[in-house]
C-alpha positions as CSV (number, residue, x, y, z in Angstrom):
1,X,129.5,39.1,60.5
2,X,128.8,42.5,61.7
3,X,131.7,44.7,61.9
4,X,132.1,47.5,64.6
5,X,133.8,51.1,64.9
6,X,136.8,51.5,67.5
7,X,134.8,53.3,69.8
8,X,132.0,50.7,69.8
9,X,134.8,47.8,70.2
10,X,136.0,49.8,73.0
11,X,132.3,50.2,74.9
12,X,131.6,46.0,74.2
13,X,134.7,45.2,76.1
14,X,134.0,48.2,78.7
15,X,130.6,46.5,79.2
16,X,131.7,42.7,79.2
17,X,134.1,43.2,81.8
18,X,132.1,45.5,84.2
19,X,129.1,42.9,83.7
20,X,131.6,39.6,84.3
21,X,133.9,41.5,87.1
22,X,137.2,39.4,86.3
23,X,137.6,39.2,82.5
24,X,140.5,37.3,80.2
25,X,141.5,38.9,76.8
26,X,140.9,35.3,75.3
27,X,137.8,35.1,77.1
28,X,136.4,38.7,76.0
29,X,137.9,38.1,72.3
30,X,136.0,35.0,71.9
31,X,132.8,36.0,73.0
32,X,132.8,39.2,71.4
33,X,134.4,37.7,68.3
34,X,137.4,40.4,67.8
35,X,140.9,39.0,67.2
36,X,143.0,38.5,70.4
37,X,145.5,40.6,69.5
38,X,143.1,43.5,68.7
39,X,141.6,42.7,72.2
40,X,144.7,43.1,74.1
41,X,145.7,46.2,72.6
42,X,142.7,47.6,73.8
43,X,143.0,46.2,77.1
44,X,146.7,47.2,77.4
45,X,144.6,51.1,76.5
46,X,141.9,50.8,79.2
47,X,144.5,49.6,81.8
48,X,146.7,52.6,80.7
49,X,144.1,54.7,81.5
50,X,142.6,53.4,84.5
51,X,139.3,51.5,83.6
52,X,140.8,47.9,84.2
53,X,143.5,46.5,86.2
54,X,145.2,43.4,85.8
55,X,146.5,40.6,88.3
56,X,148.4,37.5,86.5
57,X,146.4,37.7,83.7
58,X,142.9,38.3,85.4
59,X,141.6,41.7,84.4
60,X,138.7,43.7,86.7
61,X,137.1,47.1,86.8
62,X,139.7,49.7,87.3
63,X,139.5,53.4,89.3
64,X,137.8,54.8,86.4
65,X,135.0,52.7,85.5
66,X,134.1,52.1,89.0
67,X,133.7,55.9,88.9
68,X,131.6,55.3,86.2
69,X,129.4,52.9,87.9
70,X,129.1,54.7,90.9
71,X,127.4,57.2,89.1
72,X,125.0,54.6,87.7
73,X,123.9,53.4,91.1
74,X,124.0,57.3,92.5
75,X,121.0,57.8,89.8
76,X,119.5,53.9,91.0
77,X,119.8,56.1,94.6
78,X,118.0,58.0,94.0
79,X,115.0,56.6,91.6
80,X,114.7,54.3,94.6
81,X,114.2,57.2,97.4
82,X,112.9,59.9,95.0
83,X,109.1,58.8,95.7
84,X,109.3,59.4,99.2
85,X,111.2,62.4,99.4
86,X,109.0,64.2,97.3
87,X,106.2,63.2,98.8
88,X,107.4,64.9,101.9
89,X,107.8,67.9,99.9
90,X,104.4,67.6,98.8
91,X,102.7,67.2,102.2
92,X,104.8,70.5,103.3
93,X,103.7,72.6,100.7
94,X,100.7,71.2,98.7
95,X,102.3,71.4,95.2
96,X,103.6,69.3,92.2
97,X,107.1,68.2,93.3
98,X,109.5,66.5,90.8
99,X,112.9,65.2,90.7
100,X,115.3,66.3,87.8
101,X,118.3,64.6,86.6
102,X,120.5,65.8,83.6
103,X,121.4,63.2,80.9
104,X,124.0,64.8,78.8
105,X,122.3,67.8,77.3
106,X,118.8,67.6,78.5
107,X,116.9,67.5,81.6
108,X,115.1,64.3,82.7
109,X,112.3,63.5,84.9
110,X,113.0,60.9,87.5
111,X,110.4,61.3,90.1
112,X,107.1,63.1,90.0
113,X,104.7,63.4,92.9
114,X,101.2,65.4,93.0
115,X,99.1,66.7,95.5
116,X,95.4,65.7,95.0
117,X,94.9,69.7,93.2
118,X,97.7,69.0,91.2
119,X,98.7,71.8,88.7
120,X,98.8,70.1,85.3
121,X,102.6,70.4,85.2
122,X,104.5,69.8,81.8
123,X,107.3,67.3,83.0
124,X,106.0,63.5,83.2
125,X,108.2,60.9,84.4
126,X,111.1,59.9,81.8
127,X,110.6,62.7,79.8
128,X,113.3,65.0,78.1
129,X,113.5,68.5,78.4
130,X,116.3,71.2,77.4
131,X,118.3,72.4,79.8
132,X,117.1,76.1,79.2
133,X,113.7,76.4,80.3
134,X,112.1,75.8,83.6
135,X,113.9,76.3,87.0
136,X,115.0,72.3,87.3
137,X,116.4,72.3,84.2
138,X,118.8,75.2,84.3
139,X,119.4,74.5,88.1
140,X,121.4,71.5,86.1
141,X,123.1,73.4,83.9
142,X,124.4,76.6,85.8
143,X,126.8,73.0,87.4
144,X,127.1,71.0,84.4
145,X,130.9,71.0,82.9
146,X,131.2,74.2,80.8
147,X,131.2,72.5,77.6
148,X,127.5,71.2,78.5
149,X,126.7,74.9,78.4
150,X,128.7,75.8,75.3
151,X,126.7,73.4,74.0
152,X,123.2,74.3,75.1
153,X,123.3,77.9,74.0
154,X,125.0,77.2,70.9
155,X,122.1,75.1,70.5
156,X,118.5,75.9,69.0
157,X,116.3,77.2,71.5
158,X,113.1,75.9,72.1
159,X,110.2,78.7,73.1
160,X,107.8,76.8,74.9
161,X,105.9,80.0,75.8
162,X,106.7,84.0,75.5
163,X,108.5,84.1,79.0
164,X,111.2,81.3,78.2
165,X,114.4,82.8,77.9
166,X,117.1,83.8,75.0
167,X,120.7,82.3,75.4
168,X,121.7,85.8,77.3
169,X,119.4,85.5,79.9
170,X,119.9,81.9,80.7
171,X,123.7,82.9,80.6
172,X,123.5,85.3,83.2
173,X,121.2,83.4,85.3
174,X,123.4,80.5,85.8
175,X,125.8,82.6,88.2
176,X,123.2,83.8,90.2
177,X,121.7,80.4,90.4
178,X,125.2,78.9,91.5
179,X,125.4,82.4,93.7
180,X,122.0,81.7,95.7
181,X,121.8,78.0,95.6
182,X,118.4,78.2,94.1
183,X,116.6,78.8,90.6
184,X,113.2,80.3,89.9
185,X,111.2,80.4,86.9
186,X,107.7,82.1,86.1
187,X,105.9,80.7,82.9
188,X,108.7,79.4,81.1
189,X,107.3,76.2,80.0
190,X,103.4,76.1,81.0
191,X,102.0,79.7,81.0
192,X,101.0,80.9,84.7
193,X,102.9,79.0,86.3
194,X,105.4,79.4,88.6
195,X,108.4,76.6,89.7
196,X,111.6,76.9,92.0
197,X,114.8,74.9,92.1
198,X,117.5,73.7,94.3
199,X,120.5,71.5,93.7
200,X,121.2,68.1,95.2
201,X,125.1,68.5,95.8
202,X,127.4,65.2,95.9
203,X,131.3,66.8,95.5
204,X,130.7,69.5,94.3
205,X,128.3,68.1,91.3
206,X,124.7,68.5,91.3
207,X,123.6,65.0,91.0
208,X,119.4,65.9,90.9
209,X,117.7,68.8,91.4
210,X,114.3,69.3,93.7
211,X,111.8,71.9,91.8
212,X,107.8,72.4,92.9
213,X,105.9,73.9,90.2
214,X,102.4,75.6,91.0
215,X,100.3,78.1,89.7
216,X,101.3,81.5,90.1
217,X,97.9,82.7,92.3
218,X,98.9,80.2,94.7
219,X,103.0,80.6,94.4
220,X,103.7,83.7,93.7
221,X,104.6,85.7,96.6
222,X,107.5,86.1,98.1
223,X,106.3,84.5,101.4
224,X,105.7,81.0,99.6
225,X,108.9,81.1,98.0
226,X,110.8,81.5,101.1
227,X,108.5,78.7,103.1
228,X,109.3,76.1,99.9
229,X,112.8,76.7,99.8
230,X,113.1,76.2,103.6
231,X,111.4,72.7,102.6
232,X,113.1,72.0,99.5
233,X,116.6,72.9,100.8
234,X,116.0,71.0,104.0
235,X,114.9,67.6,101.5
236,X,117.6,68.3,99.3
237,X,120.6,68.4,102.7
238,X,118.9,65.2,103.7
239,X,119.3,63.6,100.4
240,X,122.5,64.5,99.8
241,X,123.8,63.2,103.2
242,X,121.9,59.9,101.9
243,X,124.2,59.8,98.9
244,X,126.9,60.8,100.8
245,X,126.9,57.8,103.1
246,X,126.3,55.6,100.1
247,X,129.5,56.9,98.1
248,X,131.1,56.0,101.7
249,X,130.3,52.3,102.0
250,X,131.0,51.9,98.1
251,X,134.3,53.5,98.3
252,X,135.0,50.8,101.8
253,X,133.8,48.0,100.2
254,X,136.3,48.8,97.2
255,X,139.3,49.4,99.9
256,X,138.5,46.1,101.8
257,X,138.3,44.3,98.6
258,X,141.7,45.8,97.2
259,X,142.8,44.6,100.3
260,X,141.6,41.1,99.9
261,X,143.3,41.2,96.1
262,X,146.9,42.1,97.5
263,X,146.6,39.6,100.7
């Protein structure tokens, strides 16, 4: 029989009773073979904490793993309407346009979409990228919790190219990226070319961020850039109040059925 750490214990029964929705220590403790009483004291922790609650025996997701989920189906969200909003950024300003999510300390790919002259852009779909190169990426990071940045920098740093930056400079850049609301980046990751940023806020996080990426003949004036962030910024508002009314009719549907459990 295999045998598990604490912390994996803790995650099985996590994930049992978010996938079953009401959950009994017996019933968790027999399927995931860990003694009853070993069971309950970790159920006695999780209710302690907030990620179950308990009523007459009958334990369900609490405040905290809800929160938890919620952030799962933010990310279903938006791989679900990531296509089409990029696409509209496409058709405004006929460049590669991708969405970026961060998973812990490095940026992901969600969403891609290319215009037929597509600049051969470095970041495929599901790929991981650091969080220091590239204006997506560090958009992320100049909101990710500060020890996601301690982190980072403490980290090795890739050089994907002579322009991608040392720890200092991606240090001070992250205040003027949180300052202006946007990020730009010239030949950081695929020489001669040239991307922009902008953050997809949910409260106060940035959930995704938006970046085009183009070569630097076509995007490099200071023209473009303004015209794209108009776009971008626009895509990203629009987005954001997307999320926004999603969070709302999660959070109702947990009120109504709180309601329904104390009736």
């Amino acid at each position: 029989m295999a045998t598990h750490t604490s912390f994996e214990r803790g995650l099985m029964i996590l994930a049992e009773i978010a996938d079953s929705g009401d959950a009994t220590v017996e019933g968790v403790a027999l399927k995931l073979g860990i003694p009853v009483s070993t069971t309950y004291r970790y159920f006695r922790q999780l209710r302690e904490r907030g990620f179950v609650q308990e009523d007459a025996g009958i334990y369900r997701p609490g405040h905290a793993l809800l929160a938890l989920t919620g952030r799962h189906l933010t990310q279903s969200h938006l791989a679900e309407v990531g296509t089409a909003v990029l696409k509209s950024i496409v058709d405004a300003v006929g460049e590669t346009a991708v969405m970026v999510i961060r998973v812990g300390t490095q940026a992901m790919c969600l969403r891609r979409a290319e215009p037929d002259k597509a600049f051969k852009y470095t970041f495929a779909v599901n790929e991981l990228l650091p969080l220091t190169a590239g204006a997506g990426p560090r958009t992320l990071l100049a909101w990710a919790p500060s020890d996601v940045v301690r982190q980072v920098l403490d980290g090795d740093l890739p050089r994907f190219t002579e322009n991608s930056p040392s720890a200092e400079q991606i240090l001070l850049s992250l205040a003027q990226i949180r300052s202006s609301g946007w990020a730009v980046s010239r030949g950081e990751l695929d020489p001669g070319a040239v991307s922009v940023a902008v953050p997809v806020m949910l409260d106060g996080e940035a959930v995704c961020a938006l970046n085009v990426a183009g070569p630097e003949n076509r995007c490099g004036s200071r023209a473009w850039l303004n015209s794209t962030l108009k776009t971008m910024n626009e895509a990203a508002e629009n987005l954001a109040a997307s999320l926004g009314s999603l969070a709302s009719r999660r959070t109702t549907r947990e009120v109504s059925d709180d309601a329904q459990n104390s009736a």
